[in-house]
C-alpha positions as CSV (number, residue, x, y, z in Angstrom):
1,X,0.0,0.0,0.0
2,X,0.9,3.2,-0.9
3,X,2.5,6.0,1.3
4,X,2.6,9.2,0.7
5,X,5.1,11.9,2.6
6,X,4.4,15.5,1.6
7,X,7.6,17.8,1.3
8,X,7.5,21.1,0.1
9,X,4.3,20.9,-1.9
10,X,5.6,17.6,-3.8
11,X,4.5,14.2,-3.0
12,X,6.7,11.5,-2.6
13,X,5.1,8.5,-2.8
14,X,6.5,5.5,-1.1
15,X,5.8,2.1,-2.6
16,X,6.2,-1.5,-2.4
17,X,7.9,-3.7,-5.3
18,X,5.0,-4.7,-7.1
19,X,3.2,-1.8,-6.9
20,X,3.2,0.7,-10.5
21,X,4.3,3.9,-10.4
22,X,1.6,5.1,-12.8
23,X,-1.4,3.8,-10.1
24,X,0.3,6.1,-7.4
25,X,2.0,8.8,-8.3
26,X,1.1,12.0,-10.6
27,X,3.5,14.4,-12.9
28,X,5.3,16.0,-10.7
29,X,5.4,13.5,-7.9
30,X,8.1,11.6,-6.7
31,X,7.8,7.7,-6.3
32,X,10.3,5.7,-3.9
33,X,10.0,1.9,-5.0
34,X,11.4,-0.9,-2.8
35,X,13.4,-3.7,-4.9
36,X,15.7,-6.6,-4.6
37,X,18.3,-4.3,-4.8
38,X,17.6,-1.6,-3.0
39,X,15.3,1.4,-2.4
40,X,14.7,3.5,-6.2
41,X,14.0,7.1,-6.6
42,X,12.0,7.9,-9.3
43,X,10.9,11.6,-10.7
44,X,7.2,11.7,-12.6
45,X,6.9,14.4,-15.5
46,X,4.6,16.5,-16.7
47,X,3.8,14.4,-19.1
48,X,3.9,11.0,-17.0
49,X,6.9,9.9,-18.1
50,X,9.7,8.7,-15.4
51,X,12.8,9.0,-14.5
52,X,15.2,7.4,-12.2
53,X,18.4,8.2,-11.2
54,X,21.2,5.1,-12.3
55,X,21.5,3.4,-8.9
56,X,19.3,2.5,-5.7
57,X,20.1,3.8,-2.5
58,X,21.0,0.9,0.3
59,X,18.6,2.3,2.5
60,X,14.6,3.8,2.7
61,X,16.1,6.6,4.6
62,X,18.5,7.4,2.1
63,X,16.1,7.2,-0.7
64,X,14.3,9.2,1.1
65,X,16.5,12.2,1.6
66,X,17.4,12.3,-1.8
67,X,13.9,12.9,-2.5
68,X,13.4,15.1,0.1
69,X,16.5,16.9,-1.3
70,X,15.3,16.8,-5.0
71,X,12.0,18.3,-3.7
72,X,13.8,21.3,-1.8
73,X,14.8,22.2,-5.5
74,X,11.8,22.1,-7.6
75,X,10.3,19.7,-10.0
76,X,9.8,20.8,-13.7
């Protein structure tokens, strides 16, 4: 199930493996995906589109700063 954790007027949505980005998350949103290898940070567009950066972070917390961080910046 779905979390969400509002920062900075941007959602970042917290999800489990199975669970698609696209069912959560919203352009502009920011989607944290548990996996097998660690915790993904993924950025939604404007247009619905996503992006991740090239490695998971080890931890949730760590993901979770990073989006944090991102959202500090701005979304466009």
């Amino acid at each position: 199930m779905a979390t969400v954790v509002r920062h900075r007027r941007v959602n970042i949505v917290v999800l489990d493996a199975n669970e698609p980005i696209a069912n959560w998350c919203k352009p502009g949103d920011i989607a944290i995906v548990a996996a097998p290898d660690g915790w993904w940070t993924n950025f939604v567009g404007a247009h619905g589109e996503i992006d991740s950066y090239d490695i998971p972070y080890p931890s949730y917390n760590e993901a979770l700063w990073a989006a944090k961080a991102a959202a500090e910046f701005g979304l466009s």
